[in-house]
C-alpha positions in Angstrom: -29.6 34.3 -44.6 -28.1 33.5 -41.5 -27.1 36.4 -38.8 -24.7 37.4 -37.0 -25.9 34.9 -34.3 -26.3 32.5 -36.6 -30.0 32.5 -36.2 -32.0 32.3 -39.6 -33.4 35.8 -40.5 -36.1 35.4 -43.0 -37.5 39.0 -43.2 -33.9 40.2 -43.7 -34.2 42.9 -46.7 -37.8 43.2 -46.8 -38.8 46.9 -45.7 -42.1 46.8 -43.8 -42.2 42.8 -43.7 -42.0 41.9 -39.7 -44.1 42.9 -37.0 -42.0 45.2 -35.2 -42.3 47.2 -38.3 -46.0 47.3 -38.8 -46.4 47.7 -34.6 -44.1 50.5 -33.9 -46.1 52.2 -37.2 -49.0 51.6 -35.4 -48.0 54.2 -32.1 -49.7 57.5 -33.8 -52.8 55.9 -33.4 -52.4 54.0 -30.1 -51.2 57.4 -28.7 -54.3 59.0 -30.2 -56.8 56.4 -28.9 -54.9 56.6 -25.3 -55.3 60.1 -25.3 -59.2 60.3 -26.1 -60.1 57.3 -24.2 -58.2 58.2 -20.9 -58.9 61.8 -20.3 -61.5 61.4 -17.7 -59.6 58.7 -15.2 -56.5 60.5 -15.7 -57.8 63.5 -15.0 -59.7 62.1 -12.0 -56.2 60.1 -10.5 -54.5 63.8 -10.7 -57.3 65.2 -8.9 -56.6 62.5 -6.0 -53.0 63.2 -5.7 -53.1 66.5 -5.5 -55.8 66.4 -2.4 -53.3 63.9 -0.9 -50.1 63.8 -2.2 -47.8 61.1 -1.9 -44.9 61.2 0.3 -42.7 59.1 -2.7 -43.3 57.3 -5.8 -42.1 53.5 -6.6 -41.9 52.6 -9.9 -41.6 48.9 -10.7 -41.0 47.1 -14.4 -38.8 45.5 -16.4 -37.0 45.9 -19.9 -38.9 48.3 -21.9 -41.5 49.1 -19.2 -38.4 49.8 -16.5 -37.1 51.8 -19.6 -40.4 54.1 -19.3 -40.3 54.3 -15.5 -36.7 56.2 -15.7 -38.7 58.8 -18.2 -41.4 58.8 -15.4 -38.8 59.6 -12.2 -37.0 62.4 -14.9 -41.2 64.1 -14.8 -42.3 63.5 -11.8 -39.2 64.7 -9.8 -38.8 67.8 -12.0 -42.7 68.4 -12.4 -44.1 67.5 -9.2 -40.8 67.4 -6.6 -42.0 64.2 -5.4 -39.2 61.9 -4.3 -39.0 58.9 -6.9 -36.9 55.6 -7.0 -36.9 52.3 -9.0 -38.0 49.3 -6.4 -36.4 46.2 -7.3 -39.0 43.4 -7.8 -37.0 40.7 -5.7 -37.1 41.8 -2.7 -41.0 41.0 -2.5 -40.8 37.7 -4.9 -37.4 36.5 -4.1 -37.1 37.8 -0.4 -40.1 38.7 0.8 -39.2 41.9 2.3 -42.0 44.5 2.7 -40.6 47.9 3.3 -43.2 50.4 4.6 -45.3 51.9 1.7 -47.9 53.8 3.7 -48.1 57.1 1.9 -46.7 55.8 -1.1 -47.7 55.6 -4.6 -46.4 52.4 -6.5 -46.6 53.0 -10.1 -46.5 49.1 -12.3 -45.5 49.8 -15.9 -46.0 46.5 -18.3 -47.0 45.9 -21.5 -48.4 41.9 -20.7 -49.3 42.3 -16.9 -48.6 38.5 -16.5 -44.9 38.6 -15.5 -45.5 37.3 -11.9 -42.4 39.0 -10.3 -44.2 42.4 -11.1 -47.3 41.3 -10.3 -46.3 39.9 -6.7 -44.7 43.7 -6.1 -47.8 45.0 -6.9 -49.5 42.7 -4.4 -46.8 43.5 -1.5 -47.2 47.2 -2.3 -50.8 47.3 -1.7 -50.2 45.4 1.7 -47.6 47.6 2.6 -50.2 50.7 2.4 -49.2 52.1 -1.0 -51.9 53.3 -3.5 -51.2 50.5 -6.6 -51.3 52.3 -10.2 -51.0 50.2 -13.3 -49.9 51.2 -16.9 -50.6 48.2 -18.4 -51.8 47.2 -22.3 -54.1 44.3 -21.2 -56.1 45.8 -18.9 -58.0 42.1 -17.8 -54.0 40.9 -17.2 -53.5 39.8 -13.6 -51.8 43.3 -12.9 -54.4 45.0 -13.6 -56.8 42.8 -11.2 -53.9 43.7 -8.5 -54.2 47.5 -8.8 -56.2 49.7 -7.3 -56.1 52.3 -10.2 -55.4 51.0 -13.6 -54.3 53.3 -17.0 -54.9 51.2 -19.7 -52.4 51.9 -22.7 -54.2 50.9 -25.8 -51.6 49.9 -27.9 -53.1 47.2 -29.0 -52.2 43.2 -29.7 -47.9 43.5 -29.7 -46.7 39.9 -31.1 -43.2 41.1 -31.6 -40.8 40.2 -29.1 -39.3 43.7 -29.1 -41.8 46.3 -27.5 -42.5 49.3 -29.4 -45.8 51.0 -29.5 -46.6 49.7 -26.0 -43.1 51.9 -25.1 -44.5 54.8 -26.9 -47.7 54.6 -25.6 -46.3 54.0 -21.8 -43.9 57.4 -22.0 -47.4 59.2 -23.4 -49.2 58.3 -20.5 -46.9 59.4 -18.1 -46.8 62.6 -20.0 -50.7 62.7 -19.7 -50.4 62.1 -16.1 -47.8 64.1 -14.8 -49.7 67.0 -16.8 -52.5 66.5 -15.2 -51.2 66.4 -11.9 -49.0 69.2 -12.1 -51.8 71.4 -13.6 -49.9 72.3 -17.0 -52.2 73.0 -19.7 -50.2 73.9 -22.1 -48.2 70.4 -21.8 -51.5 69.0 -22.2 -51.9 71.1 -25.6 -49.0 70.1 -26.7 -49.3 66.5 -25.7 -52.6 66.6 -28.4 -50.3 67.0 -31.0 -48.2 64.4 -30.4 -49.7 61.5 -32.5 -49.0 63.8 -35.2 -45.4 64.6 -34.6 -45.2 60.6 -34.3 -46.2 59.9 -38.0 -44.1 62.8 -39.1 -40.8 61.4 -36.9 -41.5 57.9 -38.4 -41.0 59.4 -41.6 -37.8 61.0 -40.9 -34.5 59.1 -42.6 -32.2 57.9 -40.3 -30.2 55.7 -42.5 -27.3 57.2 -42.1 -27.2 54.9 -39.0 -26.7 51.3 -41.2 -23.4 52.1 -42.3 -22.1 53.0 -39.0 -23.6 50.1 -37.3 -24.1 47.3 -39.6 -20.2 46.4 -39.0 -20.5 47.4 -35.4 -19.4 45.1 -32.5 -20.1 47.5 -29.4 -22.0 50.8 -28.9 -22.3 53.6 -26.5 -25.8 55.5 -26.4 -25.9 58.4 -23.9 -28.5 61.2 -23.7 -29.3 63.1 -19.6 -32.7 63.8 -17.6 -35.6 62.0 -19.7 -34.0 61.3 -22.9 -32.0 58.8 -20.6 -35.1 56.7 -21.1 -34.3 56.4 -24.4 -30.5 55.7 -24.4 -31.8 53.0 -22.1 -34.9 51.8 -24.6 -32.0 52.1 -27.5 -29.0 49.9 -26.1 -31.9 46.8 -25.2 -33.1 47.2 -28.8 -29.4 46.8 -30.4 -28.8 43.9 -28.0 -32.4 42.3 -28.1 -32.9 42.9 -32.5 -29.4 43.1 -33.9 -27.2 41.6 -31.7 -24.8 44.5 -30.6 -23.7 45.2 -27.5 -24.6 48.3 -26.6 -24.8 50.2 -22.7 -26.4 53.4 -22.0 -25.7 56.2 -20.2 -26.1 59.4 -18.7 -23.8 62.1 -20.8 -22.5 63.5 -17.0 -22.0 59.5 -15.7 -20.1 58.1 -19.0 -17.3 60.6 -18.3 -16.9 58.7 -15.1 -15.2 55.7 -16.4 -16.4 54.6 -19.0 -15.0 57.1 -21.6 -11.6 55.7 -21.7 -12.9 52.7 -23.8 -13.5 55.2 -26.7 -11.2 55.4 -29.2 -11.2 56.2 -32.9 -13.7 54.6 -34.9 -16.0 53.6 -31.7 -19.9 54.1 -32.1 -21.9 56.6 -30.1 -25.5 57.1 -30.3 -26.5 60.3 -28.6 -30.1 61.9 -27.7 -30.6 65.5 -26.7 -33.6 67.2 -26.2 -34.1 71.1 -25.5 -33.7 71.8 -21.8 -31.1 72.3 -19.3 -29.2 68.8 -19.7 -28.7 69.8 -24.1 -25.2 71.5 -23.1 -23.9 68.7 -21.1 -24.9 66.0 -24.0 -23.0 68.6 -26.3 -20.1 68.7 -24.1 -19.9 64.7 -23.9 -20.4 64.7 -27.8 -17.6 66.8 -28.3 -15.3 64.9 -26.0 -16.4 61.6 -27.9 -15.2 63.9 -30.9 -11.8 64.4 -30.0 -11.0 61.4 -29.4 -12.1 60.0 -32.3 -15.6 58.4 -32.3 -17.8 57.7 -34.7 -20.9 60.0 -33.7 -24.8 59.6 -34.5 -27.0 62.5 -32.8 -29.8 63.3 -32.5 -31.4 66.7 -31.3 -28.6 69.4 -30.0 -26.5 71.9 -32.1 -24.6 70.8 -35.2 -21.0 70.1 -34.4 -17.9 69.5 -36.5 -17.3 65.6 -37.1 -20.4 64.5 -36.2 -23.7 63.0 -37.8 -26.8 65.1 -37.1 -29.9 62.7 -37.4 -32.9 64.8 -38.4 -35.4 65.1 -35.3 -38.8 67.4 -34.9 -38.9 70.3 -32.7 -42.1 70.3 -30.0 -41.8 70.2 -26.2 -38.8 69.2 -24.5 -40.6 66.3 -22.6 -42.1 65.0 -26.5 -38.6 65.2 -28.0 -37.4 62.0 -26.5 -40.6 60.6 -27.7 -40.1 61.0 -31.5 -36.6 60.3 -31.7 -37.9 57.0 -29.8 -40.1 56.4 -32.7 -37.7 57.4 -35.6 -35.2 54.9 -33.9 -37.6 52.0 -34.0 -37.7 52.3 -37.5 -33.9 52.4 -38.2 -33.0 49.6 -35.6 -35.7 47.0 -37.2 -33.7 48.1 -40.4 -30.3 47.7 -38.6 -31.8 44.3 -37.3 -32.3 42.9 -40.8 -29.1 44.1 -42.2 -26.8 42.2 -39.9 -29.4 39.3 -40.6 -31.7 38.9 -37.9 -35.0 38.5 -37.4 -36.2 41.0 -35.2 -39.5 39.7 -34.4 -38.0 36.6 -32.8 -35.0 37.3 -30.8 -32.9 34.3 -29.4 -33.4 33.0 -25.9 -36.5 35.5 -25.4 -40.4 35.5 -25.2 -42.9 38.1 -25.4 -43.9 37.3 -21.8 -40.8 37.2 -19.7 -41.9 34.8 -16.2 -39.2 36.0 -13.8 -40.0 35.3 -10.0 
């Protein structure tokens, strides 16, 4: 079967047959393991920052792990009021710049740790006088040899092109973190129960997604405050595994602009999740609505001429993380229906060597 890039897709109609399918299965228990095995660092990081807390946090990645970094700024700001921007990993490997870091905490997200443009930031960081933490899945990786602090992620071996359980597990450590930092047990109670609430979402039918998107040629996904994250983790999938084009963004910045592309019949992915941003994703839903979209969502109230996708109720901050899992499995479905293979995307490696 050939796809829609004309690229041979040999797991195409075979439930359960490529990697992405059996990894992304696998996050319940990578979260678990995470959980159990980093208690005592984590908790002894937190216990650092809060005796000296930084004056800002830098968050550096790409693709998937820039993805988690934008869930990370969402807790971090809101939990801990601690200013927190996205650095751009050029200006140490391309330009050589080194802005003043003394103070700072640099937090590296990756699932491989060998991308040398991210690892060269986490060099100039330390240099600069920032505190170097690493979320990283291969803890003897060369990031991990360049950070002073390192959270391993546990995932496990990830031979599929498209991250998934290393995502998952990223967002839970940030979770764990941020808990930790800010002192709230009972996110930390609720954060035990999440590798549960993962097995239960990737049960959860979201097929109602295939015959909105198999045809598709262009996609909006929009969500606000963390579950922007995952608008942003969703519209790389559809590009990277089943060669739509989709963009994310923020239900507030989509009104700005973009909206006047939608017209009837256009797809929109939504996420909401139970906190102050729900209305404004409602209200951008319903705008999509009138003018005729065709509209997946998942979490917020039921509204007329849209698709509710079922979703699990726990803690605001966990929401975006099991609709994130129940999306993995529908998009490697979505992947193989419009005949790719999403375990080997064109034109892309597991280990991605910018500079």
């Amino acid at each position: 079967m050939t796809g829609f890039g004309g690229r041979e897709a040999p797991a195409a109609g075979k439930a359960g047959a490529t990697a992405m399918f059996r990894e992304a299965a696998q996050a319940p228990a990578a979260v678990e393991a995470q959980l159990r095995l980093n208690g005592g660092c984590v908790r002894d990081l937190a216990k650092r920052l809060r005796s000296a807390p930084p004056r800002a946090l830098v968050t550096i990645g790409r693709g998937s792990s820039d993805n988690a970094a934008t869930f990370a700024r969402y807790l971090i700001e809101t939990r801990l009021q601690i200013l927190t921007a996205s650095a751009a990993p050029s200006v140490s490997s391309v330009y050589a710049a080194a802005p003043d870091m003394a103070g700072a905490v640099a937090l590296v997200i990756s699932q491989s740790g060998r991308s040398p443009d991210l690892i060269a930031a986490a060099h100039a960081a330390a240099a600069a006088g920032a505190l170097v933490i690493a979320m990283v899945n291969d803890d003897s990786s060369p990031l991990a040899e360049a950070a002073e602090v390192v959270i391993p992620l546990w995932a496990g071996p990830e031979k599929s092109v498209a991250a998934t359980k290393s995502f998952i597990a990223a967002l839970a450590a940030i979770v764990q973190l941020t808990a930790h930092w800010s002192g709230d047990d009972a996110l930390l109670a609720d954060l035990d129960r999440l590798p549960g609430l993962l097995g239960r979402a990737w049960a959860l039918d979201w097929s109602a997604c295939l015959s909105v998107l198999t045809p598709a040629q262009h996609l909006y996904v929009v969500a606000r405050g963390p579950g922007l994250a995952i608008a942003q983790e969703a519209a790389l999938k559809f590009k990277e595994t089943s060669g739509l084009h989709a963009e994310a963004f923020s239900a507030a910045e989509v009104r700005h602009g973009p909206m006047t592309l939608v017209g009837p019949g256009f797809p929109v992915l939504a996420f909401a999740q139970a906190d102050e941003t729900r209305e404004g994703v409602e209200a951008a839903v319903g705008a999509f609505a009138d003018q005729g979209a065709q509209i997946l969502m998942a979490g917020g109230a039921a509204q007329a001429r849209v698709s509710a996708l079922p979703v699990l109720a726990s803690h605001p901050l966990l929401q975006p993380i099991t609709q994130v899992q129940s999306f993995y499995k529908m998009v490697e479905a979505l992947s193989r229906a419009r005949g790719f293979d999403p375990d080997h995307p064109a034109h892309l490696a597991k280990v991605t060597r910018t500079l």
